[in-house]
Structures are given as C-alpha cells and as structure tokens.
C-alpha positions in Angstrom: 0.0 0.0 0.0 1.4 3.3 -1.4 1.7 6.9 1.2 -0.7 8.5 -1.0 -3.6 5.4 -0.1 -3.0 5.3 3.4 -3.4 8.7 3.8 -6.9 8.9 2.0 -7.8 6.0 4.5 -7.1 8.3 7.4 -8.7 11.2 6.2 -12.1 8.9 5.1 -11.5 7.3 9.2 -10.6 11.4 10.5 -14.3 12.9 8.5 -16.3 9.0 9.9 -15.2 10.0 13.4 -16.2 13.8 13.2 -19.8 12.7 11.4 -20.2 10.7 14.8 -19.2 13.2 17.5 -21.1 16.1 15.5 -23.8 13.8 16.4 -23.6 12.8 19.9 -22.7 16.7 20.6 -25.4 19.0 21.8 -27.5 21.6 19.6 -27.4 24.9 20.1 -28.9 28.2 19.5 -27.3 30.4 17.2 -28.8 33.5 16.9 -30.9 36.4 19.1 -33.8 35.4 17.2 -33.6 31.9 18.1 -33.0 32.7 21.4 -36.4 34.8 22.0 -38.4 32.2 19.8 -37.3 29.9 22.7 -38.5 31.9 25.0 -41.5 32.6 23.8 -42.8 29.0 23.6 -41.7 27.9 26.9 -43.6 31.5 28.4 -46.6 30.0 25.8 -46.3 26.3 27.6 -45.7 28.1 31.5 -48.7 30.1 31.0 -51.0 27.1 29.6 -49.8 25.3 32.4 -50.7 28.0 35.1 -53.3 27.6 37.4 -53.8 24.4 38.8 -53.1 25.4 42.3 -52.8 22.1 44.2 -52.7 18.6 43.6 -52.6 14.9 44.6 -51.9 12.0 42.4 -50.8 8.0 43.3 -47.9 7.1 41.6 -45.9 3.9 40.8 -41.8 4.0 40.6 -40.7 1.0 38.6 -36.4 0.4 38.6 -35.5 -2.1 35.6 -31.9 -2.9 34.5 -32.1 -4.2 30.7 -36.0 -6.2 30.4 -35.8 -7.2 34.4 -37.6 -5.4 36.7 -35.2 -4.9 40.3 -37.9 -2.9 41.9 -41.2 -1.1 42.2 -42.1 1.5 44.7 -45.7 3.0 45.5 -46.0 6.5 46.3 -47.8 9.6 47.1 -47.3 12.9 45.8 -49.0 16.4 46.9 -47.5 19.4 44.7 -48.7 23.1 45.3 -48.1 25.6 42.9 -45.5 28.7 43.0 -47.1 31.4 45.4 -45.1 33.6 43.2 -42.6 34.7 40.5 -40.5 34.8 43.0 -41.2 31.1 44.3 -41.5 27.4 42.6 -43.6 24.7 43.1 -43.4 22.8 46.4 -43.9 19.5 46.4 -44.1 16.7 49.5 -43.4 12.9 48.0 -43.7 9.9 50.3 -43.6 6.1 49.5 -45.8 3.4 50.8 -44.5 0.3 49.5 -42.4 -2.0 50.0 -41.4 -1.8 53.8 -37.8 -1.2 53.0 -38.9 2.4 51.2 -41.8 3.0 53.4 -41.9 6.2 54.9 -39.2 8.1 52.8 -40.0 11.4 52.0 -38.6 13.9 49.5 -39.8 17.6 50.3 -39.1 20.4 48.0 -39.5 24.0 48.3 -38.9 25.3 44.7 -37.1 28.7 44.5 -36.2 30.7 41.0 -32.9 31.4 39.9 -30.6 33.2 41.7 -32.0 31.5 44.7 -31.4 27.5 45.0 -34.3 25.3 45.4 -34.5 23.3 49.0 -34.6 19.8 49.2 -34.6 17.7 52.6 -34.7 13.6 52.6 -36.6 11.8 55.4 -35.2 8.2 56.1 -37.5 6.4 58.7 -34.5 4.4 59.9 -32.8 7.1 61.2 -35.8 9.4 62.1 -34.1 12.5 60.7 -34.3 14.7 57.8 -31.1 15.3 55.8 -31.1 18.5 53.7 -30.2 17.9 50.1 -27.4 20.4 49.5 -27.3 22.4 46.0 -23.7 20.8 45.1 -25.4 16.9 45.7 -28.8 17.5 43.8 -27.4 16.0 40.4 -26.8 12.6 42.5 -29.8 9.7 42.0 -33.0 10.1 43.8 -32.8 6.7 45.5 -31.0 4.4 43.0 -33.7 5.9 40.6 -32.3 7.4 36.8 -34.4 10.4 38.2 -32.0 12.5 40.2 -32.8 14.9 43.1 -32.9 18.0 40.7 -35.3 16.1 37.8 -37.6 15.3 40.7 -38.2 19.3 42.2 -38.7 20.3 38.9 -38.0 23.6 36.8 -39.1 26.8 36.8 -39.6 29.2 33.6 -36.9 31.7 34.9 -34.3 29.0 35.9 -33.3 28.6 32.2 -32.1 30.5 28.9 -33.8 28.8 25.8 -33.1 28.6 22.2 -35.6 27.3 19.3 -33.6 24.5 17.4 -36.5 23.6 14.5 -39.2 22.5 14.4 -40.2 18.6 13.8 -42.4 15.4 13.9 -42.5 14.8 17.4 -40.7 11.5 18.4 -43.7 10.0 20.1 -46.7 11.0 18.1 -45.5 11.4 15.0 -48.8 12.8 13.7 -47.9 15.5 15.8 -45.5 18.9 15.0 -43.2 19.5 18.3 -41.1 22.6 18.8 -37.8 21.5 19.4 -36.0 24.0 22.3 -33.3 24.2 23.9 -32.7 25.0 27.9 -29.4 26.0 29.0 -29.5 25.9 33.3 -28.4 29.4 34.9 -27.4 27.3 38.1 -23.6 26.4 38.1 -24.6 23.9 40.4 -26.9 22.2 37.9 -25.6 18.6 36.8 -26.8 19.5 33.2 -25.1 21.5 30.4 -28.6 21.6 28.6 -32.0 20.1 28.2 -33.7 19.9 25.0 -37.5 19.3 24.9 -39.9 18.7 22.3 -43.1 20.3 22.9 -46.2 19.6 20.9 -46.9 22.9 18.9 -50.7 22.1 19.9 -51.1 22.0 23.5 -47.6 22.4 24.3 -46.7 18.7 26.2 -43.4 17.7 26.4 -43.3 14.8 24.8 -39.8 13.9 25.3 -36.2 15.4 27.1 -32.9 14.7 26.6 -30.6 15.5 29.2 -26.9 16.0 28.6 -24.2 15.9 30.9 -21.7 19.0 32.3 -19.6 17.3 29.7 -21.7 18.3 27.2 -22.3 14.4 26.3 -26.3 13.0 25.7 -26.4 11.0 29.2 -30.7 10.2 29.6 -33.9 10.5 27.7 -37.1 10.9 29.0 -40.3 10.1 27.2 -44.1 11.6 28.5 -47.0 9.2 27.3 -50.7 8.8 27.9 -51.2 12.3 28.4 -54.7 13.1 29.7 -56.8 16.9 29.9 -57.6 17.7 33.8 -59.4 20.6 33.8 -57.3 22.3 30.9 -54.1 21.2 32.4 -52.4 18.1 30.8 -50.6 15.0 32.4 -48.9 11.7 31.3 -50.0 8.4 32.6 -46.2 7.7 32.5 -42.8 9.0 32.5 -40.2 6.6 31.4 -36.3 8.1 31.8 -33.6 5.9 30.1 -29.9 5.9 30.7 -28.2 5.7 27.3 -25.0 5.0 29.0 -26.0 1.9 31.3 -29.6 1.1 29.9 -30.9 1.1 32.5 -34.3 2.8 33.1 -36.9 4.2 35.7 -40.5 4.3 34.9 -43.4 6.6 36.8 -46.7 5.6 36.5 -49.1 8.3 37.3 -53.1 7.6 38.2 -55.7 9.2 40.2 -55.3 13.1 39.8 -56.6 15.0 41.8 -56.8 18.7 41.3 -57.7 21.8 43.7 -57.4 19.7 46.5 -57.0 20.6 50.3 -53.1 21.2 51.7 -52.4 22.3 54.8 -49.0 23.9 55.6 -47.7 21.8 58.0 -47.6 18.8 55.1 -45.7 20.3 53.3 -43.4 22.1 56.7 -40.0 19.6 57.0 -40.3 19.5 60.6 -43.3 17.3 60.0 -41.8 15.1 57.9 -41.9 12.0 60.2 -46.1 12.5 60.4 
C-alpha cells in the first residue's frame, strides 16, 4: 500500500469519526432570534400550564436494569403551585410500599434562579431529615435514573432557551413539536442543557434529553398517555432511560386530583416524620 492510499484512508477514518461526534454533541442556539423564539414558547407552555393550584396523584416508581424489573415503589405525591414569580412549586413525595422504602419522603420547596431550590430527605430508619445540599442535587433520587434536581422540577426563569427547528414529534409522529433548547443558569446544575420537544398544539413535552456537564447525551425521557384535567395536561407515564447503562426508571401516574385541600404543615420539613 502506497503513502498516498493510506493517507486517504485516514482522512475517510478522521471525516467517519467527526460525522459521529457532530452527532452525539449537543444543539445549540445560534442567533438572538432563536433565542427569544425559545422563550417565547416555553412562556406560551408556563402560561398554559398556570393555574392548577394544588394537587394529589398515586404514583408507581418502577427500577428495571435491561427487560428485568429490580424494583417497584408505591408513592404519594402532593404538589402546590409557585405562590409567586418569585417562588416554585413545592412538592411533599412519600412512599408506601415495599417496607424497606416505606416512609421516605422527598420535600421540595422550589425557589427561581438566583435562589437554589430546597430539598430535605426523610429516612424512617434514622428518624431525621437530611437537607439535600445544591452541590449533591445532580446525585440519583434513591438508586432511581431520576435525580434529586429532575424530581423538584424547573421553573420558567431558571433557564435561557433557544428554538432548534421544528419537527415530527418522536412520540406521536402525527404530531409537529417545537424542538428547544434549555441552558440551566445554576452552576450547580448537573446539566449543560435540556432539549425538549413540545407539541406545537397543547404544548406537552413529549420527550427530554438530558446532557451531561460534559456536554455528552447521558438520559432520555419520554411523556405518554397524556390526559386533559381541567385544561391542564398530564402523562400516565414518564419513562427516563440511561443511554450509557440502559438502564431505566419508569413513573406511573393515576388518580389526579386537582384543587385539592393542603395544609401547611404537610408540606413544613419539621413534619416530615407525620
């Protein structure tokens, strides 16, 4: 083999491997116009959203590790909505099932950006509450592929977006999603970026992939069997896969209950043991 072959072999192997990282590597928004198109649909989908005040809903976490499941959790969850621009969502999530789980609580107080949200972790073993600090909230919410910060949630003003394109979206495809962006303005964030497609009917988010302070795609999340309440949608199920171990953590959501009675103290984390 001649100099002249082997080096059009490694420029054919050099443009190959740069096809493949172009693809793994995030999108991005390139242009002020992007930027506020972003914007604009995520303050469309916020403001669609607003308005459901307080809610209850059963809810079924289910661990699996290739087509095995390793475990399934029952749980409650009571979520109250942001009191004001100024505030997030609080939420109060406690399991039931199975005995070794029973009695765990997550509680969130949401704040917005520059303030971080607060998280505390009740463990029925040890009969204390252990405040989740901002630095650990990218670490796994119970051996779960849902970590600490996926579970309290994102507010509107907690994020810079850009509009990427619009497309099919990748779970109805009889459906046209907007395609955006979300870059986290918390340092503390374990993400580089989100990108979401949202349904350019009703605005769901149909699916999210996450990517990694590295910048590499790390999990996908997937919304199905989304249902109207009132004017406000939910998904029967949220299904987040790991792309780098396979493995996967499923929530099953039923019972929704909207405009409900909660009383401060539920949701206080000095009551966390009642």
């Amino acid at each position: 083999m001649n100099c002249s072959s082997i080096s059009a072999t490694g420029r054919l192997r050099i443009g190959v491997l740069a096809l493949v990282l172009a693809a793994l590597a995030p999108a991005t928004s390139s242009n002020a116009a992007d930027t506020a198109k972003g914007l604009r649909i995520m303050q469309e989908q916020d403001r669609r959203d607003a308005g459901w005040r307080t809610v209850r809903v059963n809810g079924e976490m289910i661990l699996q590790s290739g087509s095995s499941t390793s475990a399934s959790r029952a749980f409650r969850l009571v979520r109250t909505e942001r009191p004001s621009h100024s505030k997030g969502d609080n939420s109060r999530l406690t399991f039931a099932t199975p005995a070794d789980v029973k009695g765990t609580v997550l509680l969130t107080h949401g704040n917005v950006e520059p303030k971080d949200d607060h998280q505390w972790l009740y463990l029925p073993a040890t009969r204390k509450a252990r405040r989740i600090s901002s630095g650990n909230r990218s670490g796994k919410f119970l051996s779960s592929e849902f970590s600490y910060e996926d579970m309290g949630g994102s507010e509107l003003q907690d994020n810079t977006y850009g509009w990427l394109r619009d497309e099919s979206c990748p779970v109805n495809t009889k459906l046209s999603c907007h395609v955006v962006a979300a870059y986290p303005k918390n340092k503390k964030s374990g993400y580089k970026q989100r990108i979401l497609w949202l349904d350019t009917q009703e605005y769901r988010v149909f699916q999210t992939e996450y990517f990694n302070k590295r910048g590499k795609l790390e999990k996908r999340m997937t919304g199905t069997g989304f249902k109207n309440y009132g004017g406000h949608w939910r998904p029967d199920q949220l299904d987040m896969l790991n792309l780098q171990t396979g493995k996967r953590t499923i929530l099953k959501w039923s019972g929704y209950k909207f405009g409900v009675s909660v009383s401060s103290t539920e949701l206080s984390p000095q009551r966390l043991d009642k």
